[in-house]
Every structure is written in structure tokens, then in C-alpha cells.
C-alpha positions in Angstrom: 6.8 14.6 -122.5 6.0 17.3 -124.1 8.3 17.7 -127.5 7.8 20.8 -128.2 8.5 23.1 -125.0 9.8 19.9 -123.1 7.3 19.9 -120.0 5.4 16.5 -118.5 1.7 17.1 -120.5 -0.9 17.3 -117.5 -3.5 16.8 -120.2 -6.7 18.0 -120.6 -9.9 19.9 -118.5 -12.9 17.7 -118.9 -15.3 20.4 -119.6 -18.7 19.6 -118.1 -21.5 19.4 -120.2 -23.9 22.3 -119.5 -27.4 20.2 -120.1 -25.9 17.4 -117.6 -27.3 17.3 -113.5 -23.6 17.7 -112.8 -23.0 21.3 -114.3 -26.3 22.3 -112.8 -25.3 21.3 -109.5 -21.4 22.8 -109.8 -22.8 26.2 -111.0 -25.4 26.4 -107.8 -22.6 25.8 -105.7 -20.4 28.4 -106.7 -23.1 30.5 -106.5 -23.5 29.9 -103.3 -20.5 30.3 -102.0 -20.0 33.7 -103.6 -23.4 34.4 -101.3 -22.1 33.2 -97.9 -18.5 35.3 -98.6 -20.5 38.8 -99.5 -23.1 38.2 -96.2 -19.3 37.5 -94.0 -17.7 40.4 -95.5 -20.9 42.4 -95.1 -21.3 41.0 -90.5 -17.3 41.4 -90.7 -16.6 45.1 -91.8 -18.7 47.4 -89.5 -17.0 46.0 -86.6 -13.2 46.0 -88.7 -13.9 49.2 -89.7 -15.0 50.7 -86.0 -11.3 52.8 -85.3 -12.4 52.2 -81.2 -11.9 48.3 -81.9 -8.8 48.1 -83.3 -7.3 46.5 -80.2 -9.7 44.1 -79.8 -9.8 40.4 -80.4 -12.0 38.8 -82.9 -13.6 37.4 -79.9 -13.7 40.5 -77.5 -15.4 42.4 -81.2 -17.9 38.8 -81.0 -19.1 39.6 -77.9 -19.6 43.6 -78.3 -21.8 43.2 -81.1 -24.2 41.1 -79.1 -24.2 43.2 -76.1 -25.3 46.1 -78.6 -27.4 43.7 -80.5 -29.0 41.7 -77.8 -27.5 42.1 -74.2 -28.4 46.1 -73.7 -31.8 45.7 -74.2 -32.1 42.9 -72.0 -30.3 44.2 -69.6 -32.7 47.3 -69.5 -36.0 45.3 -68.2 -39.5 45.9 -69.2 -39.2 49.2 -69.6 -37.4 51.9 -71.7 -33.8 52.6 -70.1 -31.3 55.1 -70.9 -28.3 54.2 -69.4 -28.1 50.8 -70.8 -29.6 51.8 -73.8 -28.0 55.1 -74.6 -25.7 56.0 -72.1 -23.1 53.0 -72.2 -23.4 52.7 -75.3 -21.8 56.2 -75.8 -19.3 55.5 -73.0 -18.4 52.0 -74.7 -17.2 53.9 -77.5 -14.6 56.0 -75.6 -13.8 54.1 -72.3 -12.0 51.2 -72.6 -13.0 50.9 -68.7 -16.7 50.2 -70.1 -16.5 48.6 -73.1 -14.4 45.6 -71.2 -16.8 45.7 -68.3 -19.9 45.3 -71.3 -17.8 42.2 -73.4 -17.9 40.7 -70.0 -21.6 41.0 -69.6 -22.2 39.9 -72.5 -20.5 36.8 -72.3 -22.1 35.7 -69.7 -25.0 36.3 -71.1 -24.2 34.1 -73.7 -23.6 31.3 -71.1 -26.6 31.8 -69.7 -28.3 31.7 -72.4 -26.5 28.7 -74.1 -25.7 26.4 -71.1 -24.9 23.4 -74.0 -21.9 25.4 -75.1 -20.2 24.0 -71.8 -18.5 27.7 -72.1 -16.7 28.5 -68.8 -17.0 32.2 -67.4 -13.2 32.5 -67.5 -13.2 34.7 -70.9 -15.5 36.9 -69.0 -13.4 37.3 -65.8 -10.6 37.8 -67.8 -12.6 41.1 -69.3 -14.2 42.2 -65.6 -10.2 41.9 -64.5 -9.3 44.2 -67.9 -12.0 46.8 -67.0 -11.0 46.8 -63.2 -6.8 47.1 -64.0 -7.4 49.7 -66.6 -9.8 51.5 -63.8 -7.3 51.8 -61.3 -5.1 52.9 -63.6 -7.3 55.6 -64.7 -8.0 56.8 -61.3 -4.3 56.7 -59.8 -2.7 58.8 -63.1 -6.0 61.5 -62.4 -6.4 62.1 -58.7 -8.7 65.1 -60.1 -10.6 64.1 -62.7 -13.0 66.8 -64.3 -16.5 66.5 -64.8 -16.7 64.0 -67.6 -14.3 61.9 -66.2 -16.0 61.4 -63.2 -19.3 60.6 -65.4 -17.3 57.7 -66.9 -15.7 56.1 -63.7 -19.3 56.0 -62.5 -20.8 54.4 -65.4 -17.8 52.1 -65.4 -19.3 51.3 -61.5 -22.6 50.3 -62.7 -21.6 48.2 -64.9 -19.0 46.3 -62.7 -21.9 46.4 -60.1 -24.2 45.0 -62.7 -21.5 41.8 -63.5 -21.0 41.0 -59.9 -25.0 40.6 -59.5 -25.1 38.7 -62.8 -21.9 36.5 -61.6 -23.5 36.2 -57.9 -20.3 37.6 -56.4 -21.8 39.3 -53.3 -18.5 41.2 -52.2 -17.8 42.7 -55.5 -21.2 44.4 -55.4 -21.2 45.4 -51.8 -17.5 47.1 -52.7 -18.5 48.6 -56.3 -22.1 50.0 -55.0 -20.6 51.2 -51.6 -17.6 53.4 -53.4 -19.8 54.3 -56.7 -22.5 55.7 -54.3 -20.0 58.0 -52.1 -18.7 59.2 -55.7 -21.5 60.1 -57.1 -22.7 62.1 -54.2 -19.7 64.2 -54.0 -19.8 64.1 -57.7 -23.3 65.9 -57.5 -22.2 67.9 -54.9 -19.6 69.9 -56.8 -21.0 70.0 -59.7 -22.3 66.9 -61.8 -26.1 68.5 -61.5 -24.7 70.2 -65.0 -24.0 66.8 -66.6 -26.7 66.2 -68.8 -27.2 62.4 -68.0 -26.7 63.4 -63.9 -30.4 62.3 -63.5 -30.0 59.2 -65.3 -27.3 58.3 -63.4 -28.5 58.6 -59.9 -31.7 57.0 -60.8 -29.5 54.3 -62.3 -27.9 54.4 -58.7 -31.2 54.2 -56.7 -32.5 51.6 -58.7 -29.4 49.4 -57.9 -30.0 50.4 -53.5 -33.7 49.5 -54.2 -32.7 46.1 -55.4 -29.9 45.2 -53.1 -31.6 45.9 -50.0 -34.1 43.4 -51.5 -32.1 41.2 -52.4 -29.6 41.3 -49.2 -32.6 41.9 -46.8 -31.5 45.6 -45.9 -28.8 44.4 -44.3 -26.0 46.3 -45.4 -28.8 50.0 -45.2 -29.7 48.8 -41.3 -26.2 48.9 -40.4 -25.9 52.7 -41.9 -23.2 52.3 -44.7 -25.0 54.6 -47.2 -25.8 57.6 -44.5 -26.4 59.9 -48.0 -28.7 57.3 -49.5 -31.5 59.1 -48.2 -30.8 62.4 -49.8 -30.1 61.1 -53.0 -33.5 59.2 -53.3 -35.3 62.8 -52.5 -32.8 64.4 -55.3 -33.9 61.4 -57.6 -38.0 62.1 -57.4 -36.8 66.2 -57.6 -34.9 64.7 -61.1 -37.5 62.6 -62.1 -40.0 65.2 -61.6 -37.8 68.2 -63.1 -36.8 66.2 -66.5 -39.6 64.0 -67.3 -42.2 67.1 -66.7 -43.4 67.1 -70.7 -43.9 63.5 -70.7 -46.7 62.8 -68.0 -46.5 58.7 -68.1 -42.8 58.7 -68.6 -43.0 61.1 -65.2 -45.6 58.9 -63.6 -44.1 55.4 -64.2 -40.5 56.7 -62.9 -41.8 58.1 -59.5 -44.0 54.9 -59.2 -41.0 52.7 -60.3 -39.1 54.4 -56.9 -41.7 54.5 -54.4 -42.8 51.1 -54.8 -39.8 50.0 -52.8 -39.0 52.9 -51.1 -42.4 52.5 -48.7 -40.4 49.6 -47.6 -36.6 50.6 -47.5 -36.7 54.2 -46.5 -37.3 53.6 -42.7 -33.3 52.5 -42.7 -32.2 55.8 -45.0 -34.3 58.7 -43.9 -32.8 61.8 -44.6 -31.4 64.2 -41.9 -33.6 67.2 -41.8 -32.8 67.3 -45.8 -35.1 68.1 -48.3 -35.0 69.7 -52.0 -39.3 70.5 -53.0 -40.5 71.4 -56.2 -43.9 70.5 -54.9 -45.8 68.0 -52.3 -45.0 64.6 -53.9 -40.8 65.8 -52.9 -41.6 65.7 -49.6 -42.4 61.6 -49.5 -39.2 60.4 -47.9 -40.2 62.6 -44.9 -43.7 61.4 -44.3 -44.7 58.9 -41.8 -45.2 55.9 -43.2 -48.9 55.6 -42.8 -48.9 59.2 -44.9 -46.2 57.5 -47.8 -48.3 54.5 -48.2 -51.6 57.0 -48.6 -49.5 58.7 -51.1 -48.5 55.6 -53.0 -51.9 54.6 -53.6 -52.7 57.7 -54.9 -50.1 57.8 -57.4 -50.9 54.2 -58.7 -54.6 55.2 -59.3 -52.9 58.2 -61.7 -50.9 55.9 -63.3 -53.9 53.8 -64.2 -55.3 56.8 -65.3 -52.8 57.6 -67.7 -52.0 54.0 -69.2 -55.7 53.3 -69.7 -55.4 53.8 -73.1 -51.9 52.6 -74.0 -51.9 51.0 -77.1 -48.0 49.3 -77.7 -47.8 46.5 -76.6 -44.2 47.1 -74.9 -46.3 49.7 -73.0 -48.7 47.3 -72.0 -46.2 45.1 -70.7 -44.7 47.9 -68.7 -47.7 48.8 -67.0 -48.2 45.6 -66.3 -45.3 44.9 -64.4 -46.5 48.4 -62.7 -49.7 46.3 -61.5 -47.3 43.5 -60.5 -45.6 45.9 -58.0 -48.9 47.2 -56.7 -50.3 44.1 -56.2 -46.9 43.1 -54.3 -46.9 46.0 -52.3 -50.5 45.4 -51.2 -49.8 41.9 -50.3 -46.7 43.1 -48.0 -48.9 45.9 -46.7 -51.9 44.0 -45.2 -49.0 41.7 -43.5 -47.7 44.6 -41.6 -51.2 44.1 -39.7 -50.8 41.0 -38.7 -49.8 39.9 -35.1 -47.6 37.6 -35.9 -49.3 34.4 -36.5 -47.8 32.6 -40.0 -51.6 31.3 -40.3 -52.7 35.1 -40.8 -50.9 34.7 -44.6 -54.1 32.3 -45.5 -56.5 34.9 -45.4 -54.6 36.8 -48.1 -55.3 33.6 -50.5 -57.1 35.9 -53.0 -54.4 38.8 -53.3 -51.7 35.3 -54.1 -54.4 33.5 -56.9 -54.3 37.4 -58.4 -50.6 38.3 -58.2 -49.9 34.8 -59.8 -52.5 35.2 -62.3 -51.3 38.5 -63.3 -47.4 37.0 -63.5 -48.6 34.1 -66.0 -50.5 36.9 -68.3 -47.5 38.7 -68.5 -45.4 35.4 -69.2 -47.9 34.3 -71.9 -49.4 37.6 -73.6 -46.2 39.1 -75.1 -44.7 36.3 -77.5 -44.3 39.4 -79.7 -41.8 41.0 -78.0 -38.5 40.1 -76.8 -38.2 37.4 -74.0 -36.8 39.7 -71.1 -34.6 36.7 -69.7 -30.9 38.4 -68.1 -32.4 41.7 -66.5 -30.4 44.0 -64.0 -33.8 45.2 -62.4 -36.7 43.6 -60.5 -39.0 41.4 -62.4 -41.4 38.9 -61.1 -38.9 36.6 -59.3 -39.6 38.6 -56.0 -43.2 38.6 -56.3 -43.5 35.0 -57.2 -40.6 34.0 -54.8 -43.0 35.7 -51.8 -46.0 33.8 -53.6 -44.2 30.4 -53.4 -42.9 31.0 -49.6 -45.8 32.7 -47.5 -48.9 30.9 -49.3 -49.6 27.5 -47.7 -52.2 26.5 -50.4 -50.6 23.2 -52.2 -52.5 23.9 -55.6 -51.2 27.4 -56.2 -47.3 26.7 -54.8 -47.9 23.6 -57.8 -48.1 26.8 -59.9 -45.5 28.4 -58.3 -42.8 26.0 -59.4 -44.1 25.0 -62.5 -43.4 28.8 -63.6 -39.8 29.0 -61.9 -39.2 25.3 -63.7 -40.7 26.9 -67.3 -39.0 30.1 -67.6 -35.6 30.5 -66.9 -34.6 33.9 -65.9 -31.5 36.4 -64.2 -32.9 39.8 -62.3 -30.0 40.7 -61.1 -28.6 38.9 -58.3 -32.1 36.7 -58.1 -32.7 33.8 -60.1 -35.2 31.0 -61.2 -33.0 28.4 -61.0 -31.8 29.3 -57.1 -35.5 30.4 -55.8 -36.8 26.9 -57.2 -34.0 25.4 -55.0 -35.0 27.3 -52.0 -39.2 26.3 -52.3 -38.5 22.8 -53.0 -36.6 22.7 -49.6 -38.6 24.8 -47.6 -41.8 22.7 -49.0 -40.2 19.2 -47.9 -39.2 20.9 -44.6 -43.2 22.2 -43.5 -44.8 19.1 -45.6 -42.8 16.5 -43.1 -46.0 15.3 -41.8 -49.6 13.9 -42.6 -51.8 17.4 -42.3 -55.4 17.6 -41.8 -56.6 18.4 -45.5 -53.2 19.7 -46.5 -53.5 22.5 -44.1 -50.0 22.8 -42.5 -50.2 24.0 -38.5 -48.4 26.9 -37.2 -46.6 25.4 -35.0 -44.6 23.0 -38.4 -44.3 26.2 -40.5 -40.8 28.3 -41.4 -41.6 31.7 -40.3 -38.1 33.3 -41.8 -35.8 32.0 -44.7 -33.1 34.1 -45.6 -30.3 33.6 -48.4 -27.2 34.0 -46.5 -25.2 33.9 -49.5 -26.2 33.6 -52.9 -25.0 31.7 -55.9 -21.5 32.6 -57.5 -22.0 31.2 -60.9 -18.5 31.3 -61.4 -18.2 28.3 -59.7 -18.1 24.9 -61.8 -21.4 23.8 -59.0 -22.9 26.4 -57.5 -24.6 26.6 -54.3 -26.6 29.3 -52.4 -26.5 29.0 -48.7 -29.8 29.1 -46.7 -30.7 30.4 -43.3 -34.0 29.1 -41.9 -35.9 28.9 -38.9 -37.3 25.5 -38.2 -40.4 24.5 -36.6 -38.5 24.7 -32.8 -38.1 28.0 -34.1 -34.3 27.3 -34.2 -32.0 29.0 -37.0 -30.8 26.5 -39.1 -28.8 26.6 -42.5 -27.3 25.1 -44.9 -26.0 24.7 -48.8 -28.0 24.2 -51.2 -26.8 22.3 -54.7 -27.8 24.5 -58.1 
């Protein structure tokens, strides 16, 4: 006890002495400590300090930082894109319809990218049903919204449209891109041509059609559900043509970027006696198809042309997925010349080595730039998915799997991880026999394979469900484990 101010003595502080290992040690640590608080505060206050995230979670601000960090540009593809590098970020700003439908994106880009974590998809549900509530809300308190308005819901549609393909959930899409596609045509129709991102939004549009008729088999454009589809696509080249006018590759690369596809779907969406010139190359949708494919070639030689000298190397790797299409569409060309034989794919042995050399140089080349792995457009999937299916030669399908088992990728509704699944069945299904010097006979090969229903990845094991015709040429299907 204390005698003079009658407290318990606690005693002294051993002060450390400054030449010891001890005091060295305690003074680095405070140091850094002080370190790792300043670099927190310093991640920590842009995203306090946004007024537009007030309302969100600490999690829900997580995830929007890495959709603008990381998930956008991945999002966009190979290739420069505005709306998911501009335009919803602008939207996400203002729209709480958006920036719930982007946090839920982004977290399952996360999962996909971190399967460890063992995170469930339930966080980002939970955002896709915030985006969809506030929607409807949105819509049924404004049953005439203005111009801008409109320009919003619509962006909040490709979004939504762009989680359901990530997500696998087939009806969402087919619901999202059937009502977004009727809006935006009576959008343009009164009067969203004035919107300055109009044209970015209905390529944005096309680009979805373009990849779900792929995707789906055009089955949902055979039975006529999109009866404007046609007329938008000839709008979109007048667009492309009208705004990218100054910029001669950026013009080039567009118009190729829609006609590589549209040779293929356009037969099911042909415009009704509709057409909107500025010169001969508006007039494609009308041609016969002998005349669009003509027309197509001639526009990939101009591209070449133009990128001949391209010196970036994301450039490069643009153009290159350019070459990948061309060398796809040739492939898909020559087969419309067959007579129906599945033997007459061997003679295009070549045009497969090439397209699967020209995938691997554009797997390999580009360790500089980003790793384009949870796209919402067309990569290489489809090309090396039609590599690994219609050539029988064993060597190059070993190739084949080895890149769907290497790189790990999301275009949209397609995947690695499901088209590896299909070829390892369809390969034990045509190899069920001792061939002749490993040539498989016509009469033992599947002629048609079609994915009934794909993946939902929301599921805790997920399954895509195969149609097939066997070698008695009888459809078969059945579910196939993830």
C-alpha cells in the first residue's frame, strides 16, 4: 500500500534497453502495425466515402469493388467494350436495380474463380432477387418511364440476362432476353435513337441473340419469338457503321464481330421487306446466303488489311480471336457441302490442326495481359467444342481435352468444365469397339449431340443433360455429372 495517497503500488515499467534484440524487435513491430492500419484506412475510405453506398453492407461494398476492379473487364471479352466497361459502370452509380444485379456477378465470379472457398452462390441469389424486387418496383410505380428510364431498365436486363448465363439458369435468360428485346425495340422506335449510348445498347443486345442461338441451337429464333430480331441486326450494322465511321478498325472489327454469326443465324430472323442503307454492306441481312458469305470473306480480307500492322498486344489478341472466327466459319462453311456422310468431316483434318493451333497461340502468347477467364461473349469454347466433336483423329481430340482440362473458363452459358463432360462421353460412346487403325466407321459415329439443358451452377452438383443420337441413329439422353 501506498502511504502516501493510499492506492495498491502496481510498481514499475521495465523499460527495455534500446541496444538489446528485444527493443529492436518491439520497435519494428509497432512500426508495422502503424503500416497495415494506414494501407486499411487508405482500401477502406473510397468505398465509405462513395454517398451511392451508404446502404450497402461491408460485404455488398466487397464485392463492388471487384466487379469495378476485376469482374467488368472480364466480363467484356477480348476486346474493348463499352457497356461493361463504361456504361454500367455509370448506371451502377445511380440504379440500385444495376448495381445489385453487378454485386451478384461479381460474386460469382469470385466462386468461380476461388472454388476452395467452398462459398455457396446464395449471397449472390440473394443480390439477383434485390435487383429483380427493386425492378418490378420501379416499373409498376412508372408505367411511363421517360427516355433515361427506359435506358436504365434495359441495362438492368443485360445484366440480369448476363447472371442467368453465368448461373446456367436457362429460363431466366429466355424470360430476361425475350422481354429486354421487345423493350428495346419499341424503345428505339419512339425515340431512344437520341440516347447517346442507343447503339451500344442494341449491339449489346445482338451480341447476346448471336450467342444464345448458339448456345440453345436456334431453337427459341426457329420457333419465331423475336419476329423484330431481324430489323434490329440491320439497325445495328447502320449503328456500327454511322458511329464508328472515324475509327476504320474499330468500324471493321464490330461489323465483322456481327456477321461472323449472323451468316449462320439470319436464315431464322430475316427481316420483312425492312431495310435502313447508308451504303451496300446495310443491305447483308437481305442477301442470299451464297452473296452474304461472298461478302463475309471480303470484309475479313479488309480486316487483315487493317490489323496488319497492329502493334498492342491486346490488339493482337483481338485480331486474333477475329482469325479464330474466320477459321470457324470456314470450317462450318465447307460442311454445308457435304451430303451428309459424318466421314466427309475427315477431309477437313487440316482446317481442325489450324483452328487448334491458332486457339493454343492465343492461350500461350498473351501471359502479359489479363487471363480472360468469366466472359459474357464467345471465346474459343465453341470453336474447340466443334474441334473436339466432329474431328475423328484421336491425336488432335488428345489435344482437345488436354486444353478444356488446362484452362478453366465461363463464356457465357458455355463452359470448360461442361464441354469436357460432353467429349469424354461422346468419345467412350464412338470408341466402343476395336477400329481398323483408330479410324471410327460411319456407321459407330454420333451424327448430332445437343445440350438439352445446361448446367445450373446453383446447384450443390451440377449436371447438364445430353441429347445424342446413337449409332442406330436412335435419340438418346441423359445427365451428365459436373
Amino acid at each position: 500500500m501506498c502511504t502516501n495517497s493510499g492506492r495498491e503500488c502496481q510498481g514499475y515499467t521495465v523499460t527495455l534497453d534500446r541496444r538489446t534484440r528485444e527493443a529492436r524487435d518491439a520497435r519494428a513491430s509497432n512500426r508495422r502495425n502503424a503500416v497495415l492500419i494506414e494501407h486499411s484506412h487508405q482500401q477502406l475510405a473510397p468505398r465509405l466515402t462513395d454517398g451511392g453506398q451508404v446502404d450497402l453492407s461491408p460485404m455488398e461494398r466487397d464485392y463492388l469493388h471487384l466487379f469495378r476492379s476485376r469482374t467488368a473487364t472480364q466480363c467484356a471479352g477480348y476486346g474493348f467494350d463499352q457497356f461493361w466497361q463504361i456504361l454500367v459502370h455509370q448506371a451502377g452509380e445511380s440504379y440500385p436495380v444495376v448495381r445489385h444485379g453487378i454485386i451478384a456477378i461479381s460474386a460469382l465470379h469470385q466462386q468461380f474463380v476461388n472454388p476452395a472457398s467452398h462459398q455457396n452462390d446464395t449471397f449472390a441469389i440473394r443480390q439477383c432477387n434485390k435487383a429483380i424486387a427493386q425492378l418490378r418496383t420501379g416499373i409498376m410505380t412508372n408505367a411511363h418511364p421517360d427516355s433515361a428510364h427506359m435506358e436504365r431498365i434495359l441495362i438492368a436486363c443485360v445484366v440480369l440476362i448476363a447472371f442467368g448465363l453465368f448461373q446456367g439458369d436457362i429460363e431466366a435468360v429466355r424470360s430476361h432476353l425475350r422481354s429486354g428485346t421487345k423493350m428495346l425495340y419499341e424503345w428505339r422506335k419512339r425515340e431512344g435513337k437520341k440516347s447517346v449510348f442507343a447503339s451500344v445498347l442494341l449491339h449489346t443486345f445482338v451480341q447476346l441473340h448471336i450467342h444464345w442461338a448458339t448456345a440453345t441451337a436456334f431453337k427459341d429464333h426457329i420457333r419465331g419469338e423475336y419476329p423484330y430480331l431481324g430489323e434490329l441486326m440491320s439497325e445495328n450494322l447502320s449503328d456500327i457503321s454511322a458511329h464508328a465511321e472515324k475509327d476504320e478498325r474499330a468500324r471493321t472489327t464490330l461489323l465483322l464481330s456481327v456477321r461472323a454469326w449472323m451468316v449462320m443465324i439470319t436464315d431464322h430472323t430475316q427481316s420483312k421487306g425492312h431495310t435502313t442503307s447508308l451504303d451496300e454492306m446495310e443491305d447483308f441481312l437481305l442477301d442470299a446466303p451464297s452473296k452474304r458469305h461472298n461478302r463475309f470473306q471480303l470484309q475479313l480480307e479488309h480486316c487483315a488489311a487493317i490489323d496488319k500492322h497492329t502493334a498492342s498486344l491486346g490488339e493482337k489478341r483481338a485480331v486474333l480471336m477475329v482469325k479464330l472466327n474466320k477459321k470457324t466459319f470456314q470450317i462450318l462453311d465447307a460442311s454445308t457441302k457435304f451430303s451428309g456422310g459424318e466421314t466427309e468431316w475427315d477431309t477437313l483434318l487440316p482446317q481442325f490442326e489450324e483452328l487448334v493451333d491458332t486457339i493454343e497461340t492465343m492461350l500461350t502468347s498473351f501471359e502479359q495481359l489479363p487471363d480472360m477467364s468469366f466472359s459474357v461473349k464467345e471465346g474459343f469454347i465453341g470453336s474447340l467444342m466443334l474441334c473436339g466433336f466432329k474431328c475423328r483423329n484421336w491425336p488432335l481430340r488428345q489435344r482437345v481435352i488436354s486444353l478444356f482440362q488446362k484452362y478453366k473458363r465461363r463464356e457465357g452459358v458455355s463452359s470448360t468444365a461442361e464441354s469436357l463432360a460432353i467429349l469424354k462421353r461422346v468419345y467412350a460412346l464412338e470408341s466402343a469397339g476395336s477400329w481398323l487403325k483408330g479410324v471410327i466407321p460411319e456407321s459407330h459415329r454420333i451424327t448430332m449431340v445437343m445440350v438439352e439443358q445446361h448446367a445450373n451452377f446453383s446447384h450443390p452438383n451440377p449436371q447438364v443433360h445430353l441429347k445424342y443420337q446413337d449409332v442406330k441413329r436412335e435419340w438418346q439422353s441423359e445427365w451428365l455429372p459436373l
